[in-house]
N, C-alpha and C positions, 0 to 999 in steps of 0.2 A: 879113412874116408870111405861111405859105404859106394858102391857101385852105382846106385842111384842117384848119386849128389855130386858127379861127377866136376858140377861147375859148381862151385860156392863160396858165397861171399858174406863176411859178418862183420857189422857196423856194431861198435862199443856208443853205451851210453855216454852220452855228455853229462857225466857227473857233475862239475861246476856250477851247470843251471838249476842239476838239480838239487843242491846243495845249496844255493839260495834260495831257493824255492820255501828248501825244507827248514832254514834258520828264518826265513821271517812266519811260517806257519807256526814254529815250535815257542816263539817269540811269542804270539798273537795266544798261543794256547798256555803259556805263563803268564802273560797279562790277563789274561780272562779266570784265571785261578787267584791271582792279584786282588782282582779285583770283585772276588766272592770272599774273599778274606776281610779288605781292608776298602768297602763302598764308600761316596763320599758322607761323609759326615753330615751331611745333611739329608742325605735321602735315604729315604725306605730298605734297610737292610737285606729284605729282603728280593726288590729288585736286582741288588746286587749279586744276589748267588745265583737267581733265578738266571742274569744275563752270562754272569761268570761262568754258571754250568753249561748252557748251551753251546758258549762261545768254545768251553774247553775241549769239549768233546767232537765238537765240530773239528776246529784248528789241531785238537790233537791227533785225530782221527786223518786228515791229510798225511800230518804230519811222518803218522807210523807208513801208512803206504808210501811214501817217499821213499822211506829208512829204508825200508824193501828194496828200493833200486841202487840206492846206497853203496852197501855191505856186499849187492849183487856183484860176482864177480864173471859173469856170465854175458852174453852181446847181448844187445838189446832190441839186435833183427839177425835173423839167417836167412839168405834166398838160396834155393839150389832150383836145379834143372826139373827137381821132384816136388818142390814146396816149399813156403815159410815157414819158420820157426819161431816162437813170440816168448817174452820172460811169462804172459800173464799163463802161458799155459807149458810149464817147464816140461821137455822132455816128450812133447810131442809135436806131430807133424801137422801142418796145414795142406793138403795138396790144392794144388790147382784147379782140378776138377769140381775139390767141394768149396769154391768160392764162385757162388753164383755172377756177383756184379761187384765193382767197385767205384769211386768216386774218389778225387782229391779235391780237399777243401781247402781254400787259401786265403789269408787275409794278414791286415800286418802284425801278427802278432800269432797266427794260426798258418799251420802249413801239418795238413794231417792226411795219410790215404783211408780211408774209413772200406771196409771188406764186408760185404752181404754175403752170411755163407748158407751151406746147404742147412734146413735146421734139422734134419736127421744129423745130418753130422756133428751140428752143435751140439747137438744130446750127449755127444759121447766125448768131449771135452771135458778136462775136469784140473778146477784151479788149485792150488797150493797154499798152506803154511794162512795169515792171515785174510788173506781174499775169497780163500774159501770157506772162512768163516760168516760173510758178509752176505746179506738176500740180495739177488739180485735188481731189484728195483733201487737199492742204492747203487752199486756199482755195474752196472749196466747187463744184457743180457748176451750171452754168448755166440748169439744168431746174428750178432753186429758188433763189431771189434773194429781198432784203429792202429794204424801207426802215425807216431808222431814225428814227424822228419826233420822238425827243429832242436831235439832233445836225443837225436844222435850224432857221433859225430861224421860228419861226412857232408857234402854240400845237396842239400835236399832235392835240387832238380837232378842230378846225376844218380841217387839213388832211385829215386821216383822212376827214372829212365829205365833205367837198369830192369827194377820191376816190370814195370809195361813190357818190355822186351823179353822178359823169360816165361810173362804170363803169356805173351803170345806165341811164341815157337811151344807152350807147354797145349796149347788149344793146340798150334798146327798139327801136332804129334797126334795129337787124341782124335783129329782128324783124317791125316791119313789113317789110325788103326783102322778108325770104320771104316774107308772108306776099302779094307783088306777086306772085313767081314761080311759087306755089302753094298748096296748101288750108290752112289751119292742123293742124299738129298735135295731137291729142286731148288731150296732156300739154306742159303748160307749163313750160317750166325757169324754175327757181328762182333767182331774183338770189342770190349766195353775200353771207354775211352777214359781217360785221367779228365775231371772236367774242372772246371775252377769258378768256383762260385762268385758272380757280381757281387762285392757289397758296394752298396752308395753310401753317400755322404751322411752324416744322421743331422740332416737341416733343423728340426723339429731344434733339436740339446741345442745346436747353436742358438735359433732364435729365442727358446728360452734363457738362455744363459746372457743374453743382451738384453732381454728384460729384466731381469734382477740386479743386471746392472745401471739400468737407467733408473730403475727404483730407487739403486742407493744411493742416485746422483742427486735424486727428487727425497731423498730426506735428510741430504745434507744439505739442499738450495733452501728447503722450506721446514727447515724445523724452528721449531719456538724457540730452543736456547741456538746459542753460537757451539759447531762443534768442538769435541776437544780431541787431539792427534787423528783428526782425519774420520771421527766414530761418533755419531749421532748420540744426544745424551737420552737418559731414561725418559723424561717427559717427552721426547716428540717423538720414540716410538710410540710411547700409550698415545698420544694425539694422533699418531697418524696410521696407527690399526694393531699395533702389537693385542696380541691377548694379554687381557686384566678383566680379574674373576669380579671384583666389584662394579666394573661400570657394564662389566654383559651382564650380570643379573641384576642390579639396579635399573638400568637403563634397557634392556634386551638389545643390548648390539653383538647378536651373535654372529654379524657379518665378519667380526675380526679372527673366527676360525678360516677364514677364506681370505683373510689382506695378510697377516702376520705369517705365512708360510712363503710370502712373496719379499718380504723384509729381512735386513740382517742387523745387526748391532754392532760393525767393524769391518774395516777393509780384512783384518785376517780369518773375521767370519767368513765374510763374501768370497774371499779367496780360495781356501778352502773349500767350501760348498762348489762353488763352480771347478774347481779340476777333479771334483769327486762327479761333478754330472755330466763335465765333459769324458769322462772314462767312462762313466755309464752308459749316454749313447752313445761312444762309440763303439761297444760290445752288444747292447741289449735294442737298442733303436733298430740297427740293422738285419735284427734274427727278429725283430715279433713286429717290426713297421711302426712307423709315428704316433698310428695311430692307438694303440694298445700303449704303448710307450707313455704319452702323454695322459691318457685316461688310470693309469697306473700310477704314474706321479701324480696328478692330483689327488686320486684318493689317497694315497698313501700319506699326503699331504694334509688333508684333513682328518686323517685316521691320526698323525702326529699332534694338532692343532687339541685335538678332544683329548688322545693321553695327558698329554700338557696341562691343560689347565683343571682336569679330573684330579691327577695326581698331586701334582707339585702346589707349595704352598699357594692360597689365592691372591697373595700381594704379589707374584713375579710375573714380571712383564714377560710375555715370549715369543720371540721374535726367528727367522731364520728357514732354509729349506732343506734342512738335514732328515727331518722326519720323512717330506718324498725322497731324497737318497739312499736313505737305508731302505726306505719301500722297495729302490728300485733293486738296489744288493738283493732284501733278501727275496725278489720276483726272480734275480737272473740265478741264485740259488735252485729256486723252485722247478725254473724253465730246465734245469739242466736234468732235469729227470727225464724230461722228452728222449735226449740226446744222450744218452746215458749208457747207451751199448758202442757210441766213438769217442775219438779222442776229444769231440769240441765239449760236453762235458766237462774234461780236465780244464779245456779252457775259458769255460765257465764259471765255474769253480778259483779259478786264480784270478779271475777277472774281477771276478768278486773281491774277494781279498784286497785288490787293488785299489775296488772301489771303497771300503773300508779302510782302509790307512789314513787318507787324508782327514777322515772322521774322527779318530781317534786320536791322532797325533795333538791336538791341543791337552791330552791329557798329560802329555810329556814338560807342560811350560803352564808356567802359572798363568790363571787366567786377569784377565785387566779386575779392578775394582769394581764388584757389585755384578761381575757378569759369570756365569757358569755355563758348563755344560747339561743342554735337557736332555736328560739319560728318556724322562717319562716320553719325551715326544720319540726320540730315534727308537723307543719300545713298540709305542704304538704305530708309529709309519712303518717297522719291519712288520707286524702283524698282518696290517692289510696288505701289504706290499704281496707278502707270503701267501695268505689264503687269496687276494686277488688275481693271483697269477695260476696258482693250482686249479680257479675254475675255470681260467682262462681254457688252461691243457686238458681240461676234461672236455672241453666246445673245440680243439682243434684236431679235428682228421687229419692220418698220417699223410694223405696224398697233395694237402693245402701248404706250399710253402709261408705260408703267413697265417696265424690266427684267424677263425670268425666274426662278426656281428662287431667291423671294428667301428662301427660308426658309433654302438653302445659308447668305445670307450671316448670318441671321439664330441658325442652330447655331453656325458659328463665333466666334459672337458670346457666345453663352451660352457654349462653350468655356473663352473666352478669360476670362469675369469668374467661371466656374467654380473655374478654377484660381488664379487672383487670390484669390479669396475663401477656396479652402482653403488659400492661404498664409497668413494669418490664425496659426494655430494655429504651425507652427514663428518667425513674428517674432515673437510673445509669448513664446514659451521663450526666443529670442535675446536680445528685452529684458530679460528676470527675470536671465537670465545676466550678461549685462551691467552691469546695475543694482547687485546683487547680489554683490559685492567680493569676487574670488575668494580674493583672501588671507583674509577672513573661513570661507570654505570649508575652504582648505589648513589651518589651524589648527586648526578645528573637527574635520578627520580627513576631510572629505568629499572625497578625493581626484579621485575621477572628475569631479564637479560643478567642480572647483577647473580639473581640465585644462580642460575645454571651457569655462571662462569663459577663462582664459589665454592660448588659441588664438583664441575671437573676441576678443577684445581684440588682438593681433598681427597681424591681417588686416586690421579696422580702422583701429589704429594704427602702418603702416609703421615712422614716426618709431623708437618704443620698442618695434618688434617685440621685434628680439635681448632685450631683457632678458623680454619675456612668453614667449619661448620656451625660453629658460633654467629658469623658475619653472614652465612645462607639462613642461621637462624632471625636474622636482621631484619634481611631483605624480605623474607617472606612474611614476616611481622609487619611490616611498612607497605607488605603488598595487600595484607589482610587475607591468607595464607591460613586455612582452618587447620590443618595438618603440621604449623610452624613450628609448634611446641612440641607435636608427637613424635615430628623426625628428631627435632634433636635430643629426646629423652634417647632414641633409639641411638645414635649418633653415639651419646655419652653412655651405654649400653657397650661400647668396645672398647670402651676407657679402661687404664686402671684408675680404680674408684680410691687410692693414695695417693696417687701423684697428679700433679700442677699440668692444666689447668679444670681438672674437675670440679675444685668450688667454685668456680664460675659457673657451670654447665648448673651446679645444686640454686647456685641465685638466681637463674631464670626460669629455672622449674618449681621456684618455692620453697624450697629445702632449708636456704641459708638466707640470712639479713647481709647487708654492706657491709659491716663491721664483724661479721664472721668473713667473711674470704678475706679482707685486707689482716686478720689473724694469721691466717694459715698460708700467707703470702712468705716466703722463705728467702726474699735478697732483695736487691733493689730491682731487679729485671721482675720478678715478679710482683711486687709492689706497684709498679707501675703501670701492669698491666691490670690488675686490681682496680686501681684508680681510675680506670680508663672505662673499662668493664662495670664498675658501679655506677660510672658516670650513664655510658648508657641505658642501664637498669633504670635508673633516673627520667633520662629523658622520655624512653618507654612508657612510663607513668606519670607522664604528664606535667615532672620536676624541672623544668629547663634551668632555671638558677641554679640548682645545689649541680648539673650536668654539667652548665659552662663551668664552674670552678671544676669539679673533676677533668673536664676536657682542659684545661688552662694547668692543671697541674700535671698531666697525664705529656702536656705537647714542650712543658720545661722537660720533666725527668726520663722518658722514654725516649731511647737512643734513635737516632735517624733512621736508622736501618727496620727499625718494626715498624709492624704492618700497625702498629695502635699509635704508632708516633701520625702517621700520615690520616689513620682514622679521626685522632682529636684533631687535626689541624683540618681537616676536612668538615668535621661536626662545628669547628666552632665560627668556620665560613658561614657556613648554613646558618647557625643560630645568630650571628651576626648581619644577615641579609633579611632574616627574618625580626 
């Protein structure tokens, strides 16, 4: 022991933590190579690599600096009577003297002494083996270093102690010297104190997270179908704001980039989503305030709403607030540059991580019927999330414990639940609509009300568009509708032009006679609807006889269940009253 280190004491790393640490990092950095190999089957291959590469290099990049402490078989602090000792800087001394200020930050999950040192003396530090291959804007700069007092083993107020107590008998010393070589000074400096930083509560993540929840209450009370296991069906999300590429650009409802990031598709959606945004603010809320927090989730929200319906095919519904959760991941990524010369970086950086698990974890379990994961939205919501936040840090002065101009984010906050809220009023009309049996309309004479239920019902349901588009063909016929013919030439324009029921769509544009379609009718389900369809064809032209036998034969042989069983028996009310 040298003469100078007369007292000293050295705490071993707590391997164990960091050993899980370092298997779920190495884990995260195998699935992200997983998954630039083997992308879902449905989507864009090259989203895949593009997320696989980042994700690997990130997670493996932890990963290795872990392995470093690993293998290390060296303490993970030395205090003596002369200075500390640290792994990041092997084999040399910290004295006391060139540690200008210190600070301990505390939180539950953080317990770090973060060290201001001289920065002449930082200059002549110099790191080792992998870290010194690293610029320091990733892993922090030398003029500001940390220890972490949860990740050694020892009970962290007692070390912490310990510290304070030697950093001050190490001043009292340097104190007397002078005061050998000269008069005392009139002002006495002040031992820097261990401080413990206030976090509050992050209100903001709770009350969001009790709206999402009351949302999904209000679209299991009021959806069009009855739910199944607890999970709203595909229609009364699209009724009640999911993103769907044909009714925002048919209809311009592009208020459903602003409802459908508020909406989920399943209690193990919901679930999910919210323990990923309850770990968000309680790490990210508390370091940049409600306000930034929240104007961060929204955009990042809507930045997932645009990838989504950009990217992915335009028949899927999308629903869900994962696209602001990874916004938020990858902002408290971003934020951790700030912070990047102490340990609360590191704690950023896992917090992260944490916040991404729950995201990811439905890759591990098959997803329900007809539902996926949007790789295109959590793409686009980390995008903004990430450049949202790095402009943030470029507006935040070192001396401002909280970000600037939070009210910016604080508007586009109200913006965004503005516009949310006055969609309100068009998905109530979409529900009435819906609800609301447009064949009950078309009969009743309410032509216009009949088209517009017709048309959301065919946007909604793919499946059996061709036949809602026929019957919108109808009603706007019977409305006298100049444009009745040209939709649905368009209409029958995303058909396949071989298969059933196309030579319907050809007999009302012209193409084919009655005794061509009832040809290329191929069973008795189609024969029937033939007969029903010619029948109309008929009455359109003025034929009512030869229509009621069509309708009369159409309402013997068509099954109860088709919409053409209900249509003849409904036409032949009509032509019977008349």
């Amino acid at each position: 022991m040298k003469p100078e280190e007369l007292r000293r004491s050295e705490y071993a790393v707590n391997k164990w933590k960091l050993l899980l640490i370092f298997l779920i990092m190495a884990t995260f950095a195998a699935g992200s190579v997983w998954l630039g190999f083997y992308p879902p089957k449905d989507k864009d291959p090259r989203l895949g690599w593009l997320l696989g590469s980042l994700g690997a290099m990130l997670f493996g990049l932890i990963a290795l600096l872990l392995l470093r402490g690993l293998i290390s078989s060296g303490p993970g602090l030395v205090m003596s009577t002369e200075g500390i000792r640290l792994p990041y800087f092997p084999g040399q001394l910290l004295p006391w003297s060139a540690i200008r200020s210190f600070d301990r930050v505390q939180g539950k999950n953080i317990d770090n002494i973060i060290l201001h040192l001289d920065p002449i003396f930082a200059g002549t530090l110099r790191r080792r083996g992998l870290l010194a291959l690293l610029p320091e804007w990733l892993i922090g700069s030398r003029a500001k270093v940390g220890i972490a007092l949860r990740f050694l083993q020892g009970n962290p107020n007692s070390i912490a102690n310990e510290f304070l107590e030697l950093s001050s008998k190490a001043r009292e010393a340097e104190r007397q010297a002078d005061a050998l070589e000269g008069p005392v000074a009139d002002e006495v400096e002040e031992v820097p104190r261990l401080t413990l930083n206030g976090l509050g509560h992050p209100v903001f993540t709770y009350l969001l997270i009790a709206v999402l929840v009351a949302i999904y209450v209000g679209e299991i009370s009021f959806g069009v179908d009855p739910p199944a296991a607890g999970s709203p069906s595909t229609q009364t999300l699209v009724v009640l704001g999911g993103t769907f590429f044909p009714r925002m650009t048919a209809y311009g409802e592009w208020w459903r980039l602003f409802t459908a990031p508020l909406m989920h598709g399943g209690l193990t959606h919901l679930g999910f989503n919210c323990v990923s945004l309850w770990i968000a603010g309680r790490l990210f809320e508390r370091l940049i305030g409600w306000r930034w927090f929240a104007g961060i989730f929204f955009a990042s929200a809507l930045g997932g709403s645009l990838a989504s319906v950009w990217i992915n095919d335009p028949h899927i519904v999308g629903v869900g607030a994962s696209g602001g959760i990874v916004g938020l991941f990858a902002a408290v990524v971003a934020a951790s540059f700030r912070f990047r010369s102490t340990p609360i970086a590191d704690s950023l950086r896992i917090g992260a991580a944490q916040i991404l698990i729950p995201s990811l974890l439905p890759i591990l379990s098959a997803a329900k019927e007809g539902e996926s994961i949007d790789y295109a939205a959590h793409f686009g919501g980390a995008l903004t999330g990430a450049a949202l936040s790095l402009l943030l840090l470029a507006f935040w002065p070192r001396q401002r414990p909280s970000p600037r101009f939070g009210a910016a984010g604080v508007a586009f906050g109200a913006v965004f639940i503005m516009i949310a809220t006055a969609s309100l009023r068009p998905i109530i009309n979409s529900r009435q609509l819906f609800l609301y049996d447009p064949l009950d309309h078309y009969f009743a004479g309410n032509y216009h009300l009949s088209a517009a239920g017709f048309s959301a019902k065919a946007t909604i349901d793919p499946k059996n568009a061709p036949y809602y588009n026929l019957w919108h063909f109808f009603a706007q016929t019977r409305e006298g509708n100049a444009r009745a013919q040209a939709e649905l030439k368009m209409a029958g324009g995303w058909m396949d032009h071989a298969a059933w029921p196309y030579p319907v769509y050809q007999l009302f544009l012209g193409e084919l006679k009655p005794e061509d379609v009832m040809a290329r009718a191929a069973d008795s389900n189609q024969r029937c609807e033939a007969v029903f369809y010619t029948g109309e064809w008929y009455l359109l032209g003025g034929n009512t006889k030869q229509a009621r036998r069509n309708f009369q034969s159409a309402f013997s042989s068509c099954p109860t269940t088709f919409l053409e069983y209900e249509g003849a028996k409904g036409e032949l009310k009509n032509l019977g009253a008349q």
